[in-house]
C-alpha positions in Angstrom: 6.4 -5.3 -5.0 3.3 -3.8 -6.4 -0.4 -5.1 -5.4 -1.7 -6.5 -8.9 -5.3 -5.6 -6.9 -4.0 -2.1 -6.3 -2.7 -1.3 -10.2 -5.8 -2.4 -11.6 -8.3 -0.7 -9.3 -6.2 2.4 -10.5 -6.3 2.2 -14.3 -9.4 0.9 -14.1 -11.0 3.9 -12.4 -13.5 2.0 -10.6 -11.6 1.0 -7.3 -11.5 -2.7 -6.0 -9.0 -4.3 -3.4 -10.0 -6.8 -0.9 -7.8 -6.2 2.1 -8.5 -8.8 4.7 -6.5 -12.0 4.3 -9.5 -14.5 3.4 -9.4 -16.6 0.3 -10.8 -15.5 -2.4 -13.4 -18.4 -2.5 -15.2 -16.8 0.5 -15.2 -13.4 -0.8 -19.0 -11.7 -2.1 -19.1 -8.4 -3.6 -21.5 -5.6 -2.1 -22.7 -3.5 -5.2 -24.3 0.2 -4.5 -24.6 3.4 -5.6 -23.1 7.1 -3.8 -25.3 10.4 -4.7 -24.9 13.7 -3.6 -21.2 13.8 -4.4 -21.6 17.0 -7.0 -21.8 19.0 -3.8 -18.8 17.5 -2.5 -16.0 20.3 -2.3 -12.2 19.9 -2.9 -10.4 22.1 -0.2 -8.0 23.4 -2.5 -10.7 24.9 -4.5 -12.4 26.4 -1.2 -8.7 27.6 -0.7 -8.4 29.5 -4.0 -11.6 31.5 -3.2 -9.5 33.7 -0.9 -9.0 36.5 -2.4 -5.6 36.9 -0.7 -4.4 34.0 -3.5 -5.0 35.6 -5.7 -6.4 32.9 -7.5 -8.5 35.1 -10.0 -10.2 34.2 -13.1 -11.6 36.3 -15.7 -13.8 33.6 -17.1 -17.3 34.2 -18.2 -20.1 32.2 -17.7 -21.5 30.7 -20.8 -25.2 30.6 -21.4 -25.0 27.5 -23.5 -24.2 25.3 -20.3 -26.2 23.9 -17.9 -26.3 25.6 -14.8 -25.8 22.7 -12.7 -22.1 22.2 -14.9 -21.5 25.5 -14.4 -19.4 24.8 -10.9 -16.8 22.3 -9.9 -17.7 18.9 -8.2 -15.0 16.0 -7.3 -13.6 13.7 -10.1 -15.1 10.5 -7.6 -13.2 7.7 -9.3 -10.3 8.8 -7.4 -11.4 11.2 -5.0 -14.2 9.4 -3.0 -12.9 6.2 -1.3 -16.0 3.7 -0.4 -15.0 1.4 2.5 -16.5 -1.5 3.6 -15.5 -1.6 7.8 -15.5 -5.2 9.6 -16.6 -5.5 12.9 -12.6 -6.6 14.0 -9.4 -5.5 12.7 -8.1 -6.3 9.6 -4.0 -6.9 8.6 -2.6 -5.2 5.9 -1.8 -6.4 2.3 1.6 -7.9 2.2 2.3 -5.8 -1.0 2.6 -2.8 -1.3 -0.5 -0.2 -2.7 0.5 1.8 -6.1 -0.1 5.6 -5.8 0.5 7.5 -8.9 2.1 10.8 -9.0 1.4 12.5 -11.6 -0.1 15.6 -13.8 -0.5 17.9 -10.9 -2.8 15.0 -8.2 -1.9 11.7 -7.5 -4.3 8.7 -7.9 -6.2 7.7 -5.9 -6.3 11.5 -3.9 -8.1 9.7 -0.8 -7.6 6.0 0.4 -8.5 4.2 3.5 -5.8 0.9 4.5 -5.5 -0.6 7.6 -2.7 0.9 10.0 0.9 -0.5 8.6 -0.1 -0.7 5.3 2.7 0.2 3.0 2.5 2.8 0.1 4.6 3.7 -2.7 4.3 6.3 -4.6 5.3 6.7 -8.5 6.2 9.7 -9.9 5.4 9.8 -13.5 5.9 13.2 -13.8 9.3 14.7 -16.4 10.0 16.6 -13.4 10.5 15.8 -9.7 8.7 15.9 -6.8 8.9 17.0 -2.8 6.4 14.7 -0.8 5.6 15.0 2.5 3.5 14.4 5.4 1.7 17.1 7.0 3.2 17.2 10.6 4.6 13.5 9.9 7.7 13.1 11.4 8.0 9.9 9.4 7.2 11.6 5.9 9.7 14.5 5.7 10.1 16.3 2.1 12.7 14.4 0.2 13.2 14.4 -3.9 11.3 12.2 -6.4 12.5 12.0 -9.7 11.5 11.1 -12.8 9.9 7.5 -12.9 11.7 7.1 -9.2 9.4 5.7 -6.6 9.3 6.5 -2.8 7.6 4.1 0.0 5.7 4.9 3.6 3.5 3.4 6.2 1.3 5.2 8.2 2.0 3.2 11.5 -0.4 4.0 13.3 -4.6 4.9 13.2 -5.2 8.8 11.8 -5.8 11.0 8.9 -3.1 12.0 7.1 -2.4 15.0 4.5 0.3 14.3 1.7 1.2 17.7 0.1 4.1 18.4 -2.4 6.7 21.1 -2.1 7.3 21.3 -5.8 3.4 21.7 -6.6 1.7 23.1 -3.2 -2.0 22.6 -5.2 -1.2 18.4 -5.0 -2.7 17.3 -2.0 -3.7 13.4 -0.7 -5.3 12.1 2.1 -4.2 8.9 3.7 -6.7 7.6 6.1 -5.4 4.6 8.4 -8.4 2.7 10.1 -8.1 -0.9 11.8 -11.4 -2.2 10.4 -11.1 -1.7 6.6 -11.9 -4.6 4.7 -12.0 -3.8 1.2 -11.9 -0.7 -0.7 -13.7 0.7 -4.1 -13.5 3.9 -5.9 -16.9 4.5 -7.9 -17.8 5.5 -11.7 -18.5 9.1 -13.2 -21.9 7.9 -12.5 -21.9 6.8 -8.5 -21.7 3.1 -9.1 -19.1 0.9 -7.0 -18.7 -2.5 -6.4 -16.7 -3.5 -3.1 -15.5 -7.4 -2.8 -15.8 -8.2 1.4 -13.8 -11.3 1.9 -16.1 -13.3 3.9 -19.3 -13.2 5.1 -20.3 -11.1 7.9 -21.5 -7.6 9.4 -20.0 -4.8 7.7 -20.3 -0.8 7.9 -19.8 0.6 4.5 -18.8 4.0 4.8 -17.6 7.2 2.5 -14.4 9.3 2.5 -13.1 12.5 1.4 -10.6 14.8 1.5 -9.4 12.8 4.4 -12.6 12.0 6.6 -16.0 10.4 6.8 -18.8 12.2 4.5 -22.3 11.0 4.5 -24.0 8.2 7.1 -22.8 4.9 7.5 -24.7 2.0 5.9 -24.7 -1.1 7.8 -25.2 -4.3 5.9 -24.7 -8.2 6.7 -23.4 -10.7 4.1 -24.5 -14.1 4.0 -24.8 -16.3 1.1 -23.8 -14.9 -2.4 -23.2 -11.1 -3.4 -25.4 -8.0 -2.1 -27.0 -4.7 -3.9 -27.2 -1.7 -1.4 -31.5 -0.7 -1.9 -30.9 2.7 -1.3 -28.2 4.9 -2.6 -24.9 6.2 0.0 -25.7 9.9 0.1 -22.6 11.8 0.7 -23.5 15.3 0.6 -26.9 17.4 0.2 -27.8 17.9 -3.6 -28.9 21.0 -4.5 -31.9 21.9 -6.7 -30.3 22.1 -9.7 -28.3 18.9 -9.5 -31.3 17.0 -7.9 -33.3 17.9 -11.2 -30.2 16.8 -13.4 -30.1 13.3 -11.7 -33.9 12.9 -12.2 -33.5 13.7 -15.7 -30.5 11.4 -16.2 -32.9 9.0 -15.1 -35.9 9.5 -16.8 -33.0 9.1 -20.2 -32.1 5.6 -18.9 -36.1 4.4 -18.3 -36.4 5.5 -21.9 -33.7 3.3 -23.5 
């Protein structure tokens, strides 16, 4: 069966599932905001710069755009996985997390569950798909069809890469970590909400492409919910995109 949690953290876009087994009486949300992420880089696109790809485009640039659009940055509503880390372990979700498979990436790309936490993964796709664990004994290429649905668990504690056979550009990262509390994906504009389930020390922490990116923020929830005061950088900004954010900003103040 299907986490309800799960399903609507994915349609909505903006990721939300408290793992831990509190009630959801006790449970605060932590509310923040992740910058930097336009310099985040996909490795399949740093994979098609090779020139022995031959990945070419013939593309021009266009003067018209900006030239902080003018290169590629993560989709962060399902590539960027914020994580809120307890100080013990944490059990799984009895249910089993929804990953879509569909229209060349699945959805989320990165999560971060606790160690026996069990997947399945929906092919929505006309066509069928090979998944498969990268050096996973437990994840060997086997057919998905058309609106069939396959299941896995990573066992144990690690970082793994899901790739397809069928599509060699889809690539996932599945990373399994004791401590995870809760999960959140954020908005096209950096803005996540997690939901802790009780009060406590927590590390809240960023992930792509299958491993930590930026510092960890440590934060401590008592009574009622918490706003992070500064944003989670997760990569360097560059110039350019520095000077896009400020303007962004300078729009909002005016409204």
């Amino acid at each position: 069966m299907i986490s309800t949690v799960g399903r609507l953290a994915l349609l909505l876009g903006v990721g939300l599932a408290v793992l831990g087994s509190a009630g959801v009486a006790e449970a605060a949300k932590v509310k923040g905001k992740v910058a930097g992420f336009r310099a985040l880089l996909n490795p399949v696109w740093e994979e098609a710069r090779d020139p022995k790809k031959r990945g070419y485009s013939f593309r021009e640039i266009v003067p018209t755009v900006k030239p902080e659009y003018r290169h590629l940055y993560p989709h962060i509503p399902k590539e960027l996985c914020i994580v809120a880390l307890a100080e013990e372990k944490q059990a799984p979700q009895k249910t089993a997390i929804l990953i879509r498979v569909g229209g060349g990436r699945t959805t989320p790309v990165t999560i971060v569950v606790p160690p026996g936490q069990q997947l399945q993964f929906h092919n929505t796709d006309p066509f069928k798909h090979r998944l498969f664990g990268v050096n996973v004994a437990t994840f060997q290429p086997g057919d998905t069809i058309k609106g069939a649905r396959r299941d896995w668990t990573a066992s144990a504690a690690g970082s793994f890469e899901i790739r397809d056979e069928a599509a060699p550009s889809l690539r996932m990262w599945v990373i399994a970590e004791p401590n995870v509390a809760a999960i959140a994906y954020p908005n096209l504009k950096g803005e996540f909400s997690l939901t802790v389930p009780a009060e406590g020390k927590y590390t809240v922490q960023a992930y792509f492409a299958g491993k930590k990116v930026g510092p960890a923020a440590p934060i401590e929830v008592k009574a009622g919910d918490l706003e992070l005061k500064e944003p989670l950088k997760v990569a360097e900004e560059k110039k350019a995109e520095k000077k896009a954010d400020d303007k962004d900003k300078e729009k909002d103040k005016g409204k």
